[in-house]
KEKE-3310 file (N, C-alpha, C; in steps of 0.2 Angstrom, whole numbers, plus 5000, padded with zeros to 4 digits):
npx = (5004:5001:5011:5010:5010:5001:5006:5002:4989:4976:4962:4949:4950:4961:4970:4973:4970:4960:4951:4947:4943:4932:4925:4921:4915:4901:4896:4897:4887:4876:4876:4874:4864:4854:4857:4850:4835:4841:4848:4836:4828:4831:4837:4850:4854:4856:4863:4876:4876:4882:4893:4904:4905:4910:4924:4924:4925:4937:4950:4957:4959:4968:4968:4967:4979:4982:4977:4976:4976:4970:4956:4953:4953:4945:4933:4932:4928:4913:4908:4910:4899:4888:4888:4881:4880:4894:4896:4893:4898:4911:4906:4904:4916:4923:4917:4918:4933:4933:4930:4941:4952:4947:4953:4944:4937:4924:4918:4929:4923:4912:4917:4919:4906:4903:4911:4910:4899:4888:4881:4878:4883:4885:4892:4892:4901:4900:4893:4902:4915:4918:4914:4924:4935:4930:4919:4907:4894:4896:4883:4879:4876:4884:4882:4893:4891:4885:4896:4894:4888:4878:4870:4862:4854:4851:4857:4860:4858:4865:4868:4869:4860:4848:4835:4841:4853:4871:4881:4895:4897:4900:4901:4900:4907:4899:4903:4899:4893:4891:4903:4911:4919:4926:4927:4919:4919:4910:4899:4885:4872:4857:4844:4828:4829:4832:4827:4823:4822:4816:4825:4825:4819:4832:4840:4845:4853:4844:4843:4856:4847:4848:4845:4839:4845:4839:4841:4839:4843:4851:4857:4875:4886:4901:4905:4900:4909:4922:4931:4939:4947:4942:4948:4962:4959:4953:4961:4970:4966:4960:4966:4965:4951:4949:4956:4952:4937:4943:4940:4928:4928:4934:4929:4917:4923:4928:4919:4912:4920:4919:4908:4907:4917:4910:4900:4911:4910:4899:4899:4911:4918:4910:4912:4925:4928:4926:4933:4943:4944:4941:4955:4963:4955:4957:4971:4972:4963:4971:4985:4979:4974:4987:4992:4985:4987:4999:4998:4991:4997:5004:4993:4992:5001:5005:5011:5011:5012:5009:4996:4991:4994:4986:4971:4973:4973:4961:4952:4958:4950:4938:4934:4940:4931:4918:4923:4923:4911:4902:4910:4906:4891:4891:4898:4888:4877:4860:4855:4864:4854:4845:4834:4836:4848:4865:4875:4869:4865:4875:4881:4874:4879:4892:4893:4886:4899:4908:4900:4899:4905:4921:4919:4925:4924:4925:4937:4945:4947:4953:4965:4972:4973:4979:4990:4995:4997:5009:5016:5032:5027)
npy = (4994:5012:5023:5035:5050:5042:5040:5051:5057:5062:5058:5051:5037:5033:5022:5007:4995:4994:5000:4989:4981:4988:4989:4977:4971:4978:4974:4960:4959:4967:4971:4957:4950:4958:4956:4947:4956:4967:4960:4959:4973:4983:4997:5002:5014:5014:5008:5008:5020:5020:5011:5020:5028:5019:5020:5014:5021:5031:5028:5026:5041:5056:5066:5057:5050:5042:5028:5016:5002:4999:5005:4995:4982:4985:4984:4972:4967:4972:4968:4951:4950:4955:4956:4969:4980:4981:4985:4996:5004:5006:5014:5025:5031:5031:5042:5049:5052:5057:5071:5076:5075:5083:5096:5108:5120:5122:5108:5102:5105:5098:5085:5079:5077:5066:5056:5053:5047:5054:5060:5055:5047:5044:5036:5041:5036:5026:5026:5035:5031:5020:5026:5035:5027:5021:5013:5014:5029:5045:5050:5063:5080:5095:5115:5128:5141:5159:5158:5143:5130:5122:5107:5092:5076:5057:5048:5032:5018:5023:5021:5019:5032:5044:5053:5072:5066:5064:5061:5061:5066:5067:5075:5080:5093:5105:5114:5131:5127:5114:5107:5095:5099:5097:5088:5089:5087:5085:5087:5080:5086:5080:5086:5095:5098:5086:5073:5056:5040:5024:5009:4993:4979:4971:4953:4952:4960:4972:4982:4992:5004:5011:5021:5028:5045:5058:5075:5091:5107:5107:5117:5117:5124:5135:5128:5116:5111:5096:5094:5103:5104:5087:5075:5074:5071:5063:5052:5053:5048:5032:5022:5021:5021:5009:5000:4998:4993:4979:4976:4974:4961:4953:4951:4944:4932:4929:4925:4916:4906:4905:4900:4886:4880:4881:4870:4857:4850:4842:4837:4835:4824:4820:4832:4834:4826:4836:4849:4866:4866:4873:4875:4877:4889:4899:4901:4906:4916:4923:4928:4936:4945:4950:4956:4966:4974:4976:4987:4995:5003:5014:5022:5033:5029:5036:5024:5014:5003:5001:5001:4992:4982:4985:4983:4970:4962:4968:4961:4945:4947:4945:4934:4926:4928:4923:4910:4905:4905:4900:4887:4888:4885:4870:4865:4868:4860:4856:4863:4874:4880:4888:4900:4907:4907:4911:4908:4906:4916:4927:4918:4929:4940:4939:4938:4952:4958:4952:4960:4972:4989:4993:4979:4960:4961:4973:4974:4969:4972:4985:4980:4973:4984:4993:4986:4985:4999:4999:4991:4995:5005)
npz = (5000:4998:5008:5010:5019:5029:5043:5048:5048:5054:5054:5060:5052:5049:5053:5045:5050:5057:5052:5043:5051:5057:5046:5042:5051:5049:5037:5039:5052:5047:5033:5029:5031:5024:5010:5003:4999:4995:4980:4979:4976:4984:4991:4997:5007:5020:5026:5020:5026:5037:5031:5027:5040:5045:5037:5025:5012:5013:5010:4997:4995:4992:5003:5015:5012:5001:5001:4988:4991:5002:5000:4992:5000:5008:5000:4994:5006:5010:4996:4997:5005:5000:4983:4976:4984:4984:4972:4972:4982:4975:4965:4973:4978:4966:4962:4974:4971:4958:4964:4972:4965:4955:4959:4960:4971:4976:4973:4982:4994:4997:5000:5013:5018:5006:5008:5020:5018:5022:5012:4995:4980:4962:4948:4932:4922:4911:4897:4893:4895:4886:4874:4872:4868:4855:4857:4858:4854:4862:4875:4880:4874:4876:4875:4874:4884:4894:4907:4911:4906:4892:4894:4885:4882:4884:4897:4898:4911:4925:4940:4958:4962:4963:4966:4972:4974:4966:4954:4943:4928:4909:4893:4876:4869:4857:4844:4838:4824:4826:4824:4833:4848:4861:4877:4893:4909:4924:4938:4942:4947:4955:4953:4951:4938:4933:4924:4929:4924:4925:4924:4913:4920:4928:4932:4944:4957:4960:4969:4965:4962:4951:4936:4922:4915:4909:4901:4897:4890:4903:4915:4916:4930:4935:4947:4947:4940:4936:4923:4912:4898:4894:4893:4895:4910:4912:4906:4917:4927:4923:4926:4939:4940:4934:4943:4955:4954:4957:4968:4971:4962:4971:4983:4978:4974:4984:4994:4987:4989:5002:5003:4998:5008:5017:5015:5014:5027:5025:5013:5007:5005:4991:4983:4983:4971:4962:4950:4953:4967:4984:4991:4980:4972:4983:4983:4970:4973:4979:4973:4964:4972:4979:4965:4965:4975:4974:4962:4966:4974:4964:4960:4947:4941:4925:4914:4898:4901:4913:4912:4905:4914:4925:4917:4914:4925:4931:4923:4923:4939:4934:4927:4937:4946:4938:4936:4951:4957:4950:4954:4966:4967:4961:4970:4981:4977:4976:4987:4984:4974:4977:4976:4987:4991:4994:4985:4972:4970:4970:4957:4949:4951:4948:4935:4932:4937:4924:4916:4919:4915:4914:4904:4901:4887:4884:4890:4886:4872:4875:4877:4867:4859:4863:4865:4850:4847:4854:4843:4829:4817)
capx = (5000:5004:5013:5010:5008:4996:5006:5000:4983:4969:4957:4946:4950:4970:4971:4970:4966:4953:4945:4945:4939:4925:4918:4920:4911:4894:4895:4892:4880:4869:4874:4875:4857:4847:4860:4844:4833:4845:4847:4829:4826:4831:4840:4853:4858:4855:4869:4879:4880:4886:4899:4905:4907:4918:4929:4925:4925:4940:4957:4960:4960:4974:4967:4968:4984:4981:4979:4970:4975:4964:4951:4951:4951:4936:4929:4933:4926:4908:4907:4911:4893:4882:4891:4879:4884:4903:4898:4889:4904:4915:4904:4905:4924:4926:4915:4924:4941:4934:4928:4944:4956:4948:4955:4938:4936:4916:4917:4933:4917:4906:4919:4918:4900:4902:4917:4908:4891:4881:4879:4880:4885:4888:4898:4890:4906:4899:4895:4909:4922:4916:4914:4933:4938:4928:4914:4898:4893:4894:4877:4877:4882:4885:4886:4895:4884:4887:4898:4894:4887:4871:4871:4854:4854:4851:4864:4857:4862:4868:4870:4869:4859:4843:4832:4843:4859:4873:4885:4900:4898:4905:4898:4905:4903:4897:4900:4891:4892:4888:4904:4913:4926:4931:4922:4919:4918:4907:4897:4879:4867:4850:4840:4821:4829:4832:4821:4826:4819:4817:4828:4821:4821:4836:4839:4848:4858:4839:4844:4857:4846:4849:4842:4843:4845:4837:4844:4837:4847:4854:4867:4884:4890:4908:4905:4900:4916:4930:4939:4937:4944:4941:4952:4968:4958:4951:4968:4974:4960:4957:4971:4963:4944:4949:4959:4947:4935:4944:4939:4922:4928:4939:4923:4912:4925:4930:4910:4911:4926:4916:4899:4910:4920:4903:4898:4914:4910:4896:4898:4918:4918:4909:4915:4933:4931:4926:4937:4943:4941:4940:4960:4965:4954:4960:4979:4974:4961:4979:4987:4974:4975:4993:4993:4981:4989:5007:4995:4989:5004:5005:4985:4989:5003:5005:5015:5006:5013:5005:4989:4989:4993:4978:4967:4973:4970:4953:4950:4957:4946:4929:4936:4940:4922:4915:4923:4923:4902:4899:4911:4901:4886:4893:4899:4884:4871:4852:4856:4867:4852:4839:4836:4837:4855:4870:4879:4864:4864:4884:4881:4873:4883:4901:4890:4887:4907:4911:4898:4900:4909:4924:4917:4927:4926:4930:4944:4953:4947:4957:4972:4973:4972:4986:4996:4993:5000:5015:5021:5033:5028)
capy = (5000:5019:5025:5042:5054:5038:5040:5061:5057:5065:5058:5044:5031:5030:5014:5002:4988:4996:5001:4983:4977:4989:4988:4971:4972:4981:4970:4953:4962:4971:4968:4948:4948:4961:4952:4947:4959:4971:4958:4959:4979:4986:5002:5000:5017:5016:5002:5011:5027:5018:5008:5028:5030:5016:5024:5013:5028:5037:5025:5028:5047:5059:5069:5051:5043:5038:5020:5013:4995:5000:5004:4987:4975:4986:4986:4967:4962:4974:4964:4946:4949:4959:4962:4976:4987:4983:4988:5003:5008:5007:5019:5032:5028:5036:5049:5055:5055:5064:5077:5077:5077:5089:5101:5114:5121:5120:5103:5098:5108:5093:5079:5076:5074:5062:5052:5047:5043:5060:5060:5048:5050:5038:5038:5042:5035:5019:5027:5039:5027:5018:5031:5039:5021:5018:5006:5019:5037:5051:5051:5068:5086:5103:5119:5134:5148:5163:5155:5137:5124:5118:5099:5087:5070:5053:5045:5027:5016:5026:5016:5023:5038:5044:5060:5074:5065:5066:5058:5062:5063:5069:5078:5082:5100:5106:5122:5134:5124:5106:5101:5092:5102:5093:5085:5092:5082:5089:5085:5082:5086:5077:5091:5096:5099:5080:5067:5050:5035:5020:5004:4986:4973:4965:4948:4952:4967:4976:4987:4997:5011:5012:5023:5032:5051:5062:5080:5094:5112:5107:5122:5115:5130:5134:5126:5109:5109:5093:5095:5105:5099:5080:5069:5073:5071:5053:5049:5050:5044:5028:5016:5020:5020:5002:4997:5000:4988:4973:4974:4969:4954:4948:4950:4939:4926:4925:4924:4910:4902:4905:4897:4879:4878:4880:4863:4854:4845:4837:4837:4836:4818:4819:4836:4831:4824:4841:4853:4871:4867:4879:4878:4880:4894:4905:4903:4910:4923:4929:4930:4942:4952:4952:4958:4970:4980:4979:4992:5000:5008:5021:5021:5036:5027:5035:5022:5010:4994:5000:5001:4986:4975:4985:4980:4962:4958:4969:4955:4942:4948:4944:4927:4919:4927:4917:4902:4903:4907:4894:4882:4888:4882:4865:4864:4867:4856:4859:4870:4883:4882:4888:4907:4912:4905:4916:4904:4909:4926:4927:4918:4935:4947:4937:4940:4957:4960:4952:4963:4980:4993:4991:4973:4956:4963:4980:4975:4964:4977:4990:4979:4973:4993:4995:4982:4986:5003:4998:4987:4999:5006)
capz = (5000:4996:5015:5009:5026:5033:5050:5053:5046:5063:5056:5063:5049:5050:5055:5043:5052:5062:5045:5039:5056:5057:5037:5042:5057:5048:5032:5043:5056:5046:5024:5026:5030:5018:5003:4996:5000:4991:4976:4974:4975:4992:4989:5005:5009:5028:5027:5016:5029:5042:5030:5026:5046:5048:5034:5020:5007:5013:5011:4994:4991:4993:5011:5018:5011:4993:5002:4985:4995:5009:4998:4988:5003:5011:4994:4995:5013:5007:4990:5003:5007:4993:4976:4972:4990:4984:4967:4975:4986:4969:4962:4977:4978:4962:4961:4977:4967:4953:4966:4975:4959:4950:4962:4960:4978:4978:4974:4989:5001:4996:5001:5019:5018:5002:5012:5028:5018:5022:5005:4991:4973:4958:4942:4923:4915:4908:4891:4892:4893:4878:4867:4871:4866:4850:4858:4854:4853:4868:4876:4880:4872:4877:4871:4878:4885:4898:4915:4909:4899:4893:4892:4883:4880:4889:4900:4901:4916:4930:4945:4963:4958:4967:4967:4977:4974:4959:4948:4937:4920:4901:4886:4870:4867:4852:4842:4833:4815:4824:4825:4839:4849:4866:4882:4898:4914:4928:4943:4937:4952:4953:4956:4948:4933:4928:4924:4929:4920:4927:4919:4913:4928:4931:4934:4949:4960:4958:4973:4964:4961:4944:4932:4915:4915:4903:4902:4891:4893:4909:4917:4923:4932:4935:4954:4946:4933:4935:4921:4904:4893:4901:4889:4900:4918:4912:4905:4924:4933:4922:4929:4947:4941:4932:4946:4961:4953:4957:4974:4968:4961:4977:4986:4974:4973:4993:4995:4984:4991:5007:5001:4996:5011:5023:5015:5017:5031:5025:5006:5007:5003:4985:4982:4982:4965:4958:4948:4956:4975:4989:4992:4973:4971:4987:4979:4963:4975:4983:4969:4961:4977:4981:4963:4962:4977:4971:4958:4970:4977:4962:4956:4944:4936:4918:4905:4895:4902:4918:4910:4903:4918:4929:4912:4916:4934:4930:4917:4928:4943:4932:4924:4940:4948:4934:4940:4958:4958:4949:4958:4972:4965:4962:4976:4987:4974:4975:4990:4981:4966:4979:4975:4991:4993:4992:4979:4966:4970:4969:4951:4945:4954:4947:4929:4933:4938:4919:4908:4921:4911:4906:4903:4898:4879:4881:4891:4878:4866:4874:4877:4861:4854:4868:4860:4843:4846:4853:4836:4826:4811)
cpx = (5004:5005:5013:5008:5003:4997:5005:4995:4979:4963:4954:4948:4957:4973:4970:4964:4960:4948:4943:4940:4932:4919:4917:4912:4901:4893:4892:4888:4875:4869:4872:4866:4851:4852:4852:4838:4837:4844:4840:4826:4830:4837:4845:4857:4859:4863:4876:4881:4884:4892:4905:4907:4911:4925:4927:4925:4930:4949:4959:4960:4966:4974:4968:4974:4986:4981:4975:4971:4970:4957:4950:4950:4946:4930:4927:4927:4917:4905:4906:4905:4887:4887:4889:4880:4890:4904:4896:4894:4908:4911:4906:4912:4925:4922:4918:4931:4939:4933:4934:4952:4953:4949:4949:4935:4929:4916:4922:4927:4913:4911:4920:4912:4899:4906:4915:4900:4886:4877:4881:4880:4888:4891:4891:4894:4905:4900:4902:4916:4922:4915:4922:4935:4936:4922:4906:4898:4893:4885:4874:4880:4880:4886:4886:4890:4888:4889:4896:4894:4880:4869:4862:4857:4851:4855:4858:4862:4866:4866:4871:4868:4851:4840:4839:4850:4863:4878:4889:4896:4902:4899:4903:4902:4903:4901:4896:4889:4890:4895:4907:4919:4932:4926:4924:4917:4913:4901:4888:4873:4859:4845:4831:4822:4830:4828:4824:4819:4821:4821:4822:4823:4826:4836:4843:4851:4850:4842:4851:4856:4849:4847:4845:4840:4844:4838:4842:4839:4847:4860:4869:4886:4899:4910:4906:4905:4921:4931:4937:4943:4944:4945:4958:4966:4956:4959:4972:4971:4959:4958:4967:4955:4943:4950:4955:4942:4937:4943:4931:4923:4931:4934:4916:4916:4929:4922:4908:4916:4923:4911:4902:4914:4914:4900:4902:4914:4903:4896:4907:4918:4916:4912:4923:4936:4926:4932:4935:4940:4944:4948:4963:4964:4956:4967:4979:4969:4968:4984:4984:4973:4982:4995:4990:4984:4996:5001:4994:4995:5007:4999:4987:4995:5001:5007:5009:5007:5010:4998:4986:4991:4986:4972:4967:4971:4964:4951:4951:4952:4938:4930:4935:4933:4918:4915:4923:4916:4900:4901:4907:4897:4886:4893:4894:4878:4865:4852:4856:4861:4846:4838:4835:4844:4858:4873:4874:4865:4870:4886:4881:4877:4892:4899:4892:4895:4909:4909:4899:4904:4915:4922:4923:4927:4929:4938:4950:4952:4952:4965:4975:4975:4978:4993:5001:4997:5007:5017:5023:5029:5030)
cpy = (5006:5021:5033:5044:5051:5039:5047:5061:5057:5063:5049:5037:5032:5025:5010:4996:4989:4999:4994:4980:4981:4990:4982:4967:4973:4974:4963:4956:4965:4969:4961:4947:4951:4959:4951:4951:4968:4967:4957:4967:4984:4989:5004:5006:5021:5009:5008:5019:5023:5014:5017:5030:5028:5019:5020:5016:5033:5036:5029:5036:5052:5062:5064:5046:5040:5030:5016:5007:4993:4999:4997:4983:4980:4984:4976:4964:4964:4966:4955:4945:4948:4963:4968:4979:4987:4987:4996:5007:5007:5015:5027:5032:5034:5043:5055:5056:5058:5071:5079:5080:5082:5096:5109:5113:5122:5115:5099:5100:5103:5086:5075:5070:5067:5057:5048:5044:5047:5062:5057:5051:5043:5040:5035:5040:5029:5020:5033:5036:5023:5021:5033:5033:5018:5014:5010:5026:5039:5051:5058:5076:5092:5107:5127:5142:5153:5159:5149:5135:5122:5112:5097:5082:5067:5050:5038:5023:5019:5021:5020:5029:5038:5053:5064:5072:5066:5062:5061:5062:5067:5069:5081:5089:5102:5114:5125:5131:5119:5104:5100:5096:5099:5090:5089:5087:5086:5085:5085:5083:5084:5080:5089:5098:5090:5076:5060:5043:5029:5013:4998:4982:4969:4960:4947:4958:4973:4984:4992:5004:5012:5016:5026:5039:5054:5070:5084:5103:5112:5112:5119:5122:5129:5128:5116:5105:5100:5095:5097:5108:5091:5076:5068:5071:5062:5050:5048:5047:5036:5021:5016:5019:5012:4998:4994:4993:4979:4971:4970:4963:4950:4946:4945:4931:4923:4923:4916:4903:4900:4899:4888:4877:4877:4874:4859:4848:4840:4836:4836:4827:4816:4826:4835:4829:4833:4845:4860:4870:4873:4883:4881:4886:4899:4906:4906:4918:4929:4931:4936:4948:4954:4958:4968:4978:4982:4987:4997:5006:5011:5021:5028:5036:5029:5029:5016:5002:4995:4999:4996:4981:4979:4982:4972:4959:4961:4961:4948:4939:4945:4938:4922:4921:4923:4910:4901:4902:4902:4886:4880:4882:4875:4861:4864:4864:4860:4865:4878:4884:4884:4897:4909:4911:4909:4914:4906:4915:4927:4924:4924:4939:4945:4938:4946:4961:4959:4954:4971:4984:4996:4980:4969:4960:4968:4979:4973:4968:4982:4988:4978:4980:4995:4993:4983:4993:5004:4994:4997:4999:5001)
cpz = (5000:5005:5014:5017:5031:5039:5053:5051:5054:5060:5057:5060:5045:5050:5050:5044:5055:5057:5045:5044:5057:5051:5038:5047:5053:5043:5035:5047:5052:5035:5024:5027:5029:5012:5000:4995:4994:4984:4973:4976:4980:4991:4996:5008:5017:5031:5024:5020:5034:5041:5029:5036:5048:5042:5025:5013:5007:5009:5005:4988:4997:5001:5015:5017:5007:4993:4996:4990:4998:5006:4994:4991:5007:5007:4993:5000:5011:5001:4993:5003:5006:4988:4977:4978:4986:4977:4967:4979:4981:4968:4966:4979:4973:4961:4966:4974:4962:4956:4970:4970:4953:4953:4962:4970:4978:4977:4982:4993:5001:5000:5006:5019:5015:5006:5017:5027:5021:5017:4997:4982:4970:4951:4936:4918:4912:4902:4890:4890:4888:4875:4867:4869:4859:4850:4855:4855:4860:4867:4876:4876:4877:4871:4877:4879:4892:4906:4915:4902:4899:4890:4890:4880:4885:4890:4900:4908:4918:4937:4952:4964:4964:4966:4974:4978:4969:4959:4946:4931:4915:4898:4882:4869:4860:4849:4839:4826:4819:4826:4832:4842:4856:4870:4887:4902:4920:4932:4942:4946:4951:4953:4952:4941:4928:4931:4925:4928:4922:4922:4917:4920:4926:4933:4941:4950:4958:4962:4973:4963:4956:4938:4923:4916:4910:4907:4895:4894:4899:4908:4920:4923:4933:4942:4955:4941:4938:4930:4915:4901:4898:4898:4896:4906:4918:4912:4912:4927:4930:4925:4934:4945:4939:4937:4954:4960:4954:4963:4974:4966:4966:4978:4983:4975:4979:4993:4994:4986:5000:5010:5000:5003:5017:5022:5014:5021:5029:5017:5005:5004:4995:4981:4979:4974:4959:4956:4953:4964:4979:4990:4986:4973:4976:4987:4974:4968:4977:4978:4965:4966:4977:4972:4961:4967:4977:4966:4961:4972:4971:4956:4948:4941:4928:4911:4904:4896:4910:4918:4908:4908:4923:4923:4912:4921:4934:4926:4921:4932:4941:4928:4930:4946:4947:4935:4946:4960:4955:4952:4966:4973:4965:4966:4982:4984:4975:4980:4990:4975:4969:4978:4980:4992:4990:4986:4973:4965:4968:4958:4945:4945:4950:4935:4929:4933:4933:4913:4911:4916:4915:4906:4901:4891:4880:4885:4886:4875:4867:4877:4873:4856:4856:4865:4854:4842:4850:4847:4833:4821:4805)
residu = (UNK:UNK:UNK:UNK:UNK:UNK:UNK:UNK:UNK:UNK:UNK:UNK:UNK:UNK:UNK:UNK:UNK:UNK:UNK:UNK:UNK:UNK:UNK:UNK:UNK:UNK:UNK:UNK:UNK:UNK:UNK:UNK:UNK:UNK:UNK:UNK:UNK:UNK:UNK:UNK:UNK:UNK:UNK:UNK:UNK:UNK:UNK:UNK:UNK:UNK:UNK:UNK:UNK:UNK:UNK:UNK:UNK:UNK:UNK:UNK:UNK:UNK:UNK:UNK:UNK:UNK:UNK:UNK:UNK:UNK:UNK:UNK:UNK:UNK:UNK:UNK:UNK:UNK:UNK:UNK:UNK:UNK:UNK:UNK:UNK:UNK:UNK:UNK:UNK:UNK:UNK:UNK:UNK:UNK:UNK:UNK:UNK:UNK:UNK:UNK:UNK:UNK:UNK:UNK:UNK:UNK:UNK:UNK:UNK:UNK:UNK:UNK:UNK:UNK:UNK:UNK:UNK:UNK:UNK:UNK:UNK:UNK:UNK:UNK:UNK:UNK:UNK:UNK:UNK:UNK:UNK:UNK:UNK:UNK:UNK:UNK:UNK:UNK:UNK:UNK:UNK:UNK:UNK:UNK:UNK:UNK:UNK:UNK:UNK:UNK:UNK:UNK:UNK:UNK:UNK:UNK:UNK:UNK:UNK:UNK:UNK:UNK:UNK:UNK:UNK:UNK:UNK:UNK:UNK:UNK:UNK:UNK:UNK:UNK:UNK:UNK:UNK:UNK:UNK:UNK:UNK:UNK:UNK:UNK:UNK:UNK:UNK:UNK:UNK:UNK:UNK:UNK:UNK:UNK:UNK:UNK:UNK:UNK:UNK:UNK:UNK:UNK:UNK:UNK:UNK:UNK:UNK:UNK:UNK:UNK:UNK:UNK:UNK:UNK:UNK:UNK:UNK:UNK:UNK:UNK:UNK:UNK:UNK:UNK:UNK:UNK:UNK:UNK:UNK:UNK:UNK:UNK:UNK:UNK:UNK:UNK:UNK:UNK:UNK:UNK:UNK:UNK:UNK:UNK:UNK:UNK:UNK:UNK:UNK:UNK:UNK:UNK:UNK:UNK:UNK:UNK:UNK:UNK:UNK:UNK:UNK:UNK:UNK:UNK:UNK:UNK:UNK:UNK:UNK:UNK:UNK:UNK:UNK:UNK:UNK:UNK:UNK:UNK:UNK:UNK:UNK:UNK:UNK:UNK:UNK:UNK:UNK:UNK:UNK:UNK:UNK:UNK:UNK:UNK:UNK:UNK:UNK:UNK:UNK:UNK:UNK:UNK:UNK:UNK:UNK:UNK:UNK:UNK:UNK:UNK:UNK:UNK:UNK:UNK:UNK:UNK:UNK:UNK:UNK:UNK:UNK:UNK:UNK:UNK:UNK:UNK:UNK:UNK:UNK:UNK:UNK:UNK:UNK:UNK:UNK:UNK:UNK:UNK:UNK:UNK:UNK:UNK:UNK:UNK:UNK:UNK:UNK:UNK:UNK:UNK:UNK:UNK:UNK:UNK:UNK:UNK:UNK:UNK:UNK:UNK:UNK:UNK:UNK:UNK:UNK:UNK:UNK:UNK:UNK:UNK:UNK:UNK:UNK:UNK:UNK:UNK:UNK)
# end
């Protein structure tokens, strides 16, 4: 982990371990038994303060110590007991780094708040980050107007979003003829000016609060700016918005590692003769940690072999989820295939961690792009 200034940090979540132990703490007391009640609708942000008090939201930004490590095994132990919370404390993870790194002093005024879970915010960069890679079109545009910007479009699938709360996003700004001049990043606030549109039902993780946003000359003031132009501000941020997500996948595949070893003693005899068992897979799980926080310790690594090993162990992280959820399953027979059982639910949620954005394809897609532009000429 990053030892940046962690030992003159005053504030309450300095401690590592006293983090891990009290996100730990809430996640079995109070997540492990609304998991399905969350995976069938249950919007959980009375949990979600109180993981915000134990610190789960703070480790990995720079007031705190830049511990990404921190935030990946909190983000892990979260995920351990309900994908959709770990994938919902991702969410507000990063929105607090783009509110912290875009160095705009009306949004650092909002950070506290955001950090201990007084107020929650999620990320719009789904289609953003697919579009700056080639995958499909900018959802939204702008165009320049007195002391802003007036953004219209629909952002689909936003993820931990709610009347009263806000988001990140990107828009391509326009000019006066039509055409395209850069993107802007900014803080989109949910107010009475946007309409949110409910999604289709999910076959699981309901209780992300998910929606699609419809915007029609919305103001971004100068108050709600990160970064204009945005190209340069993603390009530092991406390594750590890719990287971060891998605590989701620990979390799915301890879960699962968990869910197989809890029938052992009475299934360990016919189990035995299955592929990937409990200890196999928590040697490749350590591997995948141990690697993920050698990364950690310099999240906004620029060079392009550093980008391509976080796009790895991200890719990794949602391969061996895949396998472990379903060894799960396997492994606890009619049990694990009963839809109240975590091994089923774990099934969706290790789905979910392999289609989320940046997904299995777009990874390979933007490793292979990676590749491709390092061969000479």
């Amino acid at each position: 982990m990053n030892s940046v200034a962690v030992s003159s940090l005053t504030a309450p979540w300095a401690d590592d371990s006293k983090v891990l132990a009290d996100v730990g703490s809430v996640a079995r007391q109070q997540l492990a038994s609304a998991a399905k009640r969350i995976d069938e609708g249950y919007y959980p942000l009375d949990i979600m303060a109180n993981l915000g008090q134990a610190g789960a939201y703070a480790g990995h930004l720079d007031q705190h110590g830049c511990r990404f490590g921190l935030s990946i095994l909190t983000m892990s132990e979260i995920s351990r007991h309900c994908g959709a919370t770990g994938f919902m404390s991702w969410a507000h993870d990063v929105c607090g780094l783009y509110m912290e790194q875009s160095g705009n002093p009306a949004l650092l005024a909002r950070l506290d708040d955001h950090t201990a879970g007084r107020t929650f915010g999620g990320t719009g960069l789904s289609n953003p980050m697919k579009a700056l890679t080639g995958i499909e079109k900018m959802a939204l545009s702008a165009k320049k107007v007195a002391g802003g910007y007036r953004v219209s479009g629909t952002l689909p699938w936003v993820s931990h979003i709610g009347p009263g709360q806000y988001c990140g996003a990107v828009a391509t700004v326009e000019r006066g003829d039509g055409s395209r001049s850069h993107e802007i990043m900014f803080m989109l606030d949910l107010d009475e000016r946007v309409n949110l549109r409910a999604c289709p039902e999910f076959s699981g993780m309901e209780g992300t609060s998910t929606w699609a946003i419809s915007l029609v000359d919305y103001f971004v003031s100068e108050d709600q700016m990160m970064a204009d132009p945005a190209r340069p501000f993603i390009q530092r941020i991406r390594g750590a918005f890719v990287l971060l997500q891998v605590g989701i996948a620990a979390g799915v595949i301890q879960g699962s590692i968990d869910s197989m070893r809890d029938v052992e003693p009475t299934l360990g005899h016919v189990n035995q003769y299955l592929h990937n068992r409990p200890d196999e897979l928590q040697a490749e799980y350590d591997d995948l940690v141990n690697r993920a926080l050698v990364l950690a310790e310099t999240p906004y690594e620029g060079s392009k072999e550093y980008l391509l090993d976080v796009l790895d162990v991200r890719c990794q992280g949602a391969e061996l989820s895949l396998k472990a959820s379903q060894s799960a399953l396997l492994h606890q027979g009619a049990k694990g295939y009963l839809m109240s059982a975590a091994a089923q639910r774990r099934i969706r949620e290790a789905h979910f961690v392999a289609i989320v954005t940046p997904a299995i394809k777009h990874l390979r897609w933007e490793m292979a792009k990676q590749m491709r532009e390092e061969v000479p000429a």
